[in-house]
SEKOLKOL-794173 format. One record per atom (N, C-alpha, C): x, y, z. Coordinates in steps of 0.001 Angstrom, whole numbers, padded with zeros to 6 digits, always signed. Atoms other than C-alpha are relative to their C-alpha. Last residue first. Layout:
residues N
XYZ/...
This chain:
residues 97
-000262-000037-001342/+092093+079919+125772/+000331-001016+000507/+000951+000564-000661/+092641+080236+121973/-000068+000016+001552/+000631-000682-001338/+094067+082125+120097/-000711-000529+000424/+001379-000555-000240/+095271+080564+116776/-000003+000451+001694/+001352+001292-000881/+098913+079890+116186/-000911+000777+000187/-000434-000352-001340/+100361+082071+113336/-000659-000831+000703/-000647+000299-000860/+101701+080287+110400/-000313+001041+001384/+000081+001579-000166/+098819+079877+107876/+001385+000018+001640/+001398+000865-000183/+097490+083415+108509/+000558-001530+000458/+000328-000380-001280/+100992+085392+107929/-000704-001108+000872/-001674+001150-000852/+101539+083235+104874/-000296-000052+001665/+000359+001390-000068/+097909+084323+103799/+001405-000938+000669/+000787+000296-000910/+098867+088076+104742/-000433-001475+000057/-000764-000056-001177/+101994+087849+102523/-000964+000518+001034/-000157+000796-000588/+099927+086014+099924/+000976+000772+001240/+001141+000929-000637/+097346+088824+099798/+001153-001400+000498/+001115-000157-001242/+099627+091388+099949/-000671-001076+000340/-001019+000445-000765/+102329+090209+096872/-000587+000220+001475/-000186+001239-000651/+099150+089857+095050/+000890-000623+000964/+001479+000585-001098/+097933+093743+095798/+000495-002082-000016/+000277-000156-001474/+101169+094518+094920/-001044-000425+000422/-000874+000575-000466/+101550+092841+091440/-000060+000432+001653/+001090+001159+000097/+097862+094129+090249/+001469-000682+000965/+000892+000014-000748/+099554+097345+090740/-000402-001130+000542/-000473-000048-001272/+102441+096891+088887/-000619-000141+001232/-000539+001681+000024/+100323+095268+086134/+001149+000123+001430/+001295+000874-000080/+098275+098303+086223/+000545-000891+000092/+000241-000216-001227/+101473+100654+085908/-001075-000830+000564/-000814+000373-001452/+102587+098148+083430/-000272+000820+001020/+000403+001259-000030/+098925+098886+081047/+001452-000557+001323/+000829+000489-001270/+098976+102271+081507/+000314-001594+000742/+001725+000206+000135/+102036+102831+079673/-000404-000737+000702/+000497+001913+000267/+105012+104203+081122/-001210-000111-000545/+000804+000541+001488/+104749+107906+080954/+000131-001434-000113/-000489+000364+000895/+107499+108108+084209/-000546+000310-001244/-000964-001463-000004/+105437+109850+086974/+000618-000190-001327/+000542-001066-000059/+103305+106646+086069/+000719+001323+000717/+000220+000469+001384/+106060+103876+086155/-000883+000988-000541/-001368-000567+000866/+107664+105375+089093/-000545-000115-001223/-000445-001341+000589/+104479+105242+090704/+000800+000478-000269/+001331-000613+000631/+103759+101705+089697/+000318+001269+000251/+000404-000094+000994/+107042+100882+091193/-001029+000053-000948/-001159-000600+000345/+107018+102222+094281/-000127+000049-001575/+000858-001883-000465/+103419+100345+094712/+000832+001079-000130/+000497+000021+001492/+105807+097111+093621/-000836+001064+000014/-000650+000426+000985/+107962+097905+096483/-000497+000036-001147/-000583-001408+000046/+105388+098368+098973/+000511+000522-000926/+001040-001039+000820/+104045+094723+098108/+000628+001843+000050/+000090-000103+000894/+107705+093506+098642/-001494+000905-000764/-000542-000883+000757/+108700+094566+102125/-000708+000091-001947/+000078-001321-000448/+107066+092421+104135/+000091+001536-000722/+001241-000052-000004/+107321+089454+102504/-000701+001185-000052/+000361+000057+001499/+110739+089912+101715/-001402+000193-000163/-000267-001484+000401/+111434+090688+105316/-000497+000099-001565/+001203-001327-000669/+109551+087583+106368/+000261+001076-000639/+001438-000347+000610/+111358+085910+103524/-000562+000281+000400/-000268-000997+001333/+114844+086800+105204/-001638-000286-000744/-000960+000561+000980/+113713+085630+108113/-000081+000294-001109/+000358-000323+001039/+112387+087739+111018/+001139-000634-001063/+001190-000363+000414/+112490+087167+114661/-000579-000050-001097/+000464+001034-000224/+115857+085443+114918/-001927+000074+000012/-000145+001360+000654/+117122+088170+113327/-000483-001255+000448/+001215+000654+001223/+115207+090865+114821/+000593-001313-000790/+001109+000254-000354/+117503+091355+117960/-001404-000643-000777/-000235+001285-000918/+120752+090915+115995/-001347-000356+000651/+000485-000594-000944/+119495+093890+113442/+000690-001547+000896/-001248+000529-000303/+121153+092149+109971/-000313+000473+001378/-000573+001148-000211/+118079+091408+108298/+001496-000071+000682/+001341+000844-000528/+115929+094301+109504/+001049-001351+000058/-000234-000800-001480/+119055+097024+109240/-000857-001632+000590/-001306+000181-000631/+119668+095263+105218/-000149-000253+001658/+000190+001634-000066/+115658+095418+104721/+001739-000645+000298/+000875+000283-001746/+115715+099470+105983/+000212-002038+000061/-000483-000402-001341/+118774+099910+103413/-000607-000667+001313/-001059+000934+000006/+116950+098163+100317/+000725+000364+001284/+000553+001175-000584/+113985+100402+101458/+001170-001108-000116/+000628+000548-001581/+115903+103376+101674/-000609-001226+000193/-001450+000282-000637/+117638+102708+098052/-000499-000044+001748/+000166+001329+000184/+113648+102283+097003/+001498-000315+000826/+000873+000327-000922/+112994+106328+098126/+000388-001648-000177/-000584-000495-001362/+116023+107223+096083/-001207-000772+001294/-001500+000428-000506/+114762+105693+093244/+000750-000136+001245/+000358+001467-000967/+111447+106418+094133/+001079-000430-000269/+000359+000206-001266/+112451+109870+093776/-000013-001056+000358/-001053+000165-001234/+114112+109400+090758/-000092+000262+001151/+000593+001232-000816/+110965+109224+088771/+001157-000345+000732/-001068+001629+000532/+112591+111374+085799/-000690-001438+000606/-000078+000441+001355/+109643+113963+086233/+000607-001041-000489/+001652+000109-000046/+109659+113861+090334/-000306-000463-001708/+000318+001590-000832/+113479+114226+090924/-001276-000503-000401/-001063+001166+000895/+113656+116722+087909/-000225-001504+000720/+001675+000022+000981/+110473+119287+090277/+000937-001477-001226/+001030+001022-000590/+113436+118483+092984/-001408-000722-000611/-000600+001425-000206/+116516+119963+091102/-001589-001079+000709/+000260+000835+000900/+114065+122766+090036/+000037-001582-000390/-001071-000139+000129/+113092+124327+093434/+000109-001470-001757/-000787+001178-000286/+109322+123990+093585/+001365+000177-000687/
């Protein structure tokens, strides 16, 4: 592994770089004309945030962080999941015939 890249990986500046894409993709989402009326800024937030904290947990572990915030990063995605499937839930209409 070339060195500059084995540095990206030790520092945790990958997900750096990997997080500047997601700030990018949530720009494209909220400024897209077609999706804007589709998706409001706390859809995208929604959307976007468990990922985000799963970023950070493995920045925090590549890093040496201790256990305990990569675990608290963790624990932070799985809750930013459950309510951004429970949001999901409460606002879609049911299926019915």
């Amino acid at each position: 592994m070339p060195v500059w890249l084995e540095s990206l990986f030790v520092t945790g500046r990958v997900v750096d770089l990997i997080l500047v894409l997601v700030v990018a993709e949530c720009a494209v989402l909220a400024l897209w004309p077609r999706l804007r009326g589709a998706m409001s800024l706390l859809d995208i937030a929604a959307l976007i945030a468990p990922g985000v904290m799963l970023l950070l947990a493995v920045r925090a572990a590549l890093t040496g962080a201790p256990h305990m915030l990569t675990a608290a990063m963790l624990a932070a995605a799985f809750a930013c999941h459950i309510a951004d499937v429970a949001r999901r839930r409460r606002f879609k209409a049911p299926d019915r015939p």
